[in-house]
N, C-alpha and C positions, 0 to 999 in steps of 0.2 A: 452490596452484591459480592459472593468470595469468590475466588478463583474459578474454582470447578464449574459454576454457572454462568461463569463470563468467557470463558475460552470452551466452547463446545464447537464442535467438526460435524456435522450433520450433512441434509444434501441442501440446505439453507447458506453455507457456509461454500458450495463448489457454483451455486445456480448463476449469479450477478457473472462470474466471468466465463461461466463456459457457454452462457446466452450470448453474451457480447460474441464471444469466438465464434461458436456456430454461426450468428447470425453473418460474423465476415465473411465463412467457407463459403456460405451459401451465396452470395454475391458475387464472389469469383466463380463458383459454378455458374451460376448464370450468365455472368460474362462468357464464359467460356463457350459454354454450352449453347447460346444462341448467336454465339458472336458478334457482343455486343460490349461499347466500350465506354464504361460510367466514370472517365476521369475529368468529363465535363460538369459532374458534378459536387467535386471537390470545391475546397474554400480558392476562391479569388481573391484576394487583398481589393479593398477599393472598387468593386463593384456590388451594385444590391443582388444582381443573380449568385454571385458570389458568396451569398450569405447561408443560400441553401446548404453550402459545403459545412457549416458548423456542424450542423448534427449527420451530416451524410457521409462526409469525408472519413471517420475513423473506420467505415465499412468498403473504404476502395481500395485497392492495391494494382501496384501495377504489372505484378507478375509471381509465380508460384518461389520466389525466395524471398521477394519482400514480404507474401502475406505470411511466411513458415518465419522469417524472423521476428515476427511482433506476435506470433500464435504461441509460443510458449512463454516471453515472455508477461504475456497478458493473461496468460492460467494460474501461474505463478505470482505472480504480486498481486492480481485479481482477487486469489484466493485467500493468499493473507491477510488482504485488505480486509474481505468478510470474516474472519476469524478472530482476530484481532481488534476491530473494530464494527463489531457485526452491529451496532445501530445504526450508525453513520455509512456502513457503506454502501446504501444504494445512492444516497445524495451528495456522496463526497464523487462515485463515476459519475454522476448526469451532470453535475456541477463543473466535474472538471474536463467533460467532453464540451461544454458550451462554453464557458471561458476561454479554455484553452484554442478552442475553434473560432473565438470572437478577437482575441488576442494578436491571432495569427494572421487574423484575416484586416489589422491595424496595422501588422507591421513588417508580413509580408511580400515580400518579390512579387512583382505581376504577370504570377504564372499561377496553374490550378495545384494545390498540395492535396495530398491526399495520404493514408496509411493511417495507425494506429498509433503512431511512432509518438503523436504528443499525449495521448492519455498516457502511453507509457511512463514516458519522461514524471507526468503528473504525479504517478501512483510511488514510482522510482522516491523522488523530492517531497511527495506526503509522507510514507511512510518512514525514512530516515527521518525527519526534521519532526514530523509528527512524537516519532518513542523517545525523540534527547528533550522535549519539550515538555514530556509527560512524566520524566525521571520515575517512571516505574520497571523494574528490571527486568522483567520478560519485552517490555517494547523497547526498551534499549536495546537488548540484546539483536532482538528484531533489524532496529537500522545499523545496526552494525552488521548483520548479513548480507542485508540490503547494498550497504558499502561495497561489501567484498564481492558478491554478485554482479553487481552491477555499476561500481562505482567509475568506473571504466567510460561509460556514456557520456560521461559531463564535457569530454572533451566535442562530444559533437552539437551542443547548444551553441558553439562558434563557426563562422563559416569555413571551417577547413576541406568540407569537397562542396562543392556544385552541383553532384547528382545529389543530394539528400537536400530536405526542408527542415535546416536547422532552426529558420525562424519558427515553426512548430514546435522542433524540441525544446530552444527555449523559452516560448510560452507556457509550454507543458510542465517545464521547470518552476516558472516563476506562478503560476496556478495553483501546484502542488505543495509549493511552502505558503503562500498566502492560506487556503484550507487548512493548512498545518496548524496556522497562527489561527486563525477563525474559527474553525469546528470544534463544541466542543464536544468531550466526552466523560462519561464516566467512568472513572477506574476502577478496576476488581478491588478490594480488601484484601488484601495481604494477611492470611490466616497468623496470630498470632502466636507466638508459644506459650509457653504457662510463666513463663520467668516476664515475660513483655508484658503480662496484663496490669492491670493498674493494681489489683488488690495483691499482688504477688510479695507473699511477706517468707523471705530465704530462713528468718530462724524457723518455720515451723516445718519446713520442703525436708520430707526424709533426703532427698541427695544433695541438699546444698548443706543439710547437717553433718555431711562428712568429711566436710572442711573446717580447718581451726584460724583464728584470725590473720594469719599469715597466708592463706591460701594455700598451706597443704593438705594435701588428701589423704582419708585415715578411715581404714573401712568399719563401719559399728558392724561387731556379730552381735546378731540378734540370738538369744537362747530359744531351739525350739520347742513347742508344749507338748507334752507328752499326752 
């Protein structure tokens, strides 16, 4: 597969994370809206009702700046993710919202967590670890944005505040490099030039003939036909 049909932007490529996002707005609408409050059904560490929270929890928040700070990040690497890895990415999100939710809920505080906050981490730690893994230059490039974007986070996989669920984030973390290592993928083809191909023979290339054995350059005028 070459490039041009592996990196396509279509509405294939926006759908996986502006579903996930909608589907969170719409739960805080609801909350809101009938005054009703779903942080009971977040991940619990160590209980079996608790477990509901794996797949429920990435869709709660506890207020309109928690759920605006994981909504753009999760459009944003979401979208990457499909673009860049557009076979893998609807099973690298389900994958890394149960994990990361099963993770948490091992080794978690025995309080309810809830937010977006570890698929983020997830997607954060996939896709860095994912393009230095893949040594292909456009997904390199890739977690080195990722770096600069967001490399910033890592300090919060530590418990350095008490209002956040860092044990989330570092689940999220250690999720997203394990899929890193795990999933694979196939890489684009890297369109060759004509000097790279295998049969490419320099004495017959009209412009490599206008070099003499020392490597300088020396124009042939061509006579033209009358």
């Amino acid at each position: 597969m070459n490039e041009d049909s592996y990196f396509i932007f279509d509405w294939k490529t926006i759908t996986p994370a502006l579903a996930f996002t909608v589907a969170m707005w719409i739960v805080f609408y609801v909350e809101r809206r009938f005054f009703l409050n779903f942080a009971d059904f977040g991940v619990k560490p160590g209980t079996l009702q608790g477990l509901r929270g794996v797949l429920l929890s990435p869709f709660i928040h506890s207020g309109i700046s928690h759920l605006w700070s994981n909504t753009m990040p999760l459009l944003v690497l979401g979208t990457a993710l499909s673009y860049f890895y557009r076979q893998q990415a609807v099973s690298v999100l389900l994958y890394g919202v149960i994990f990361s939710g099963l993770l948490t809920w091992l080794i978690g505080r025995p309080s309810f967590h809830i937010g977006a906050s570890g698929v983020i981490y997830m997607l954060v730690f996939f896709l860095f670890f994912k393009g230095i893994f893949t040594k292909h230059y456009r997904l390199i490039a890739l977690s080195f944005l990722v770096a600069f974007l967001y490399g910033s986070l890592v300090w919060y996989v530590l418990p350095v505040n008490k209002g956040i669920s860092w044990e989330g984030h570092l689940s999220g973390a250690v999720v997203g490099i394990v899929l890193a290592i795990t999933t694979r993928s196939t890489l684009p083809v890297k369109e060759k030039f004509t000097w790279e191909q295998p049969g490419f023979n320099a004495s017959e290339d009209p412009f490599m003939q206008q070099f003499d054995e020392q490597g300088n350059f020396f124009e042939i005028i061509r006579e033209e036909e009358e």
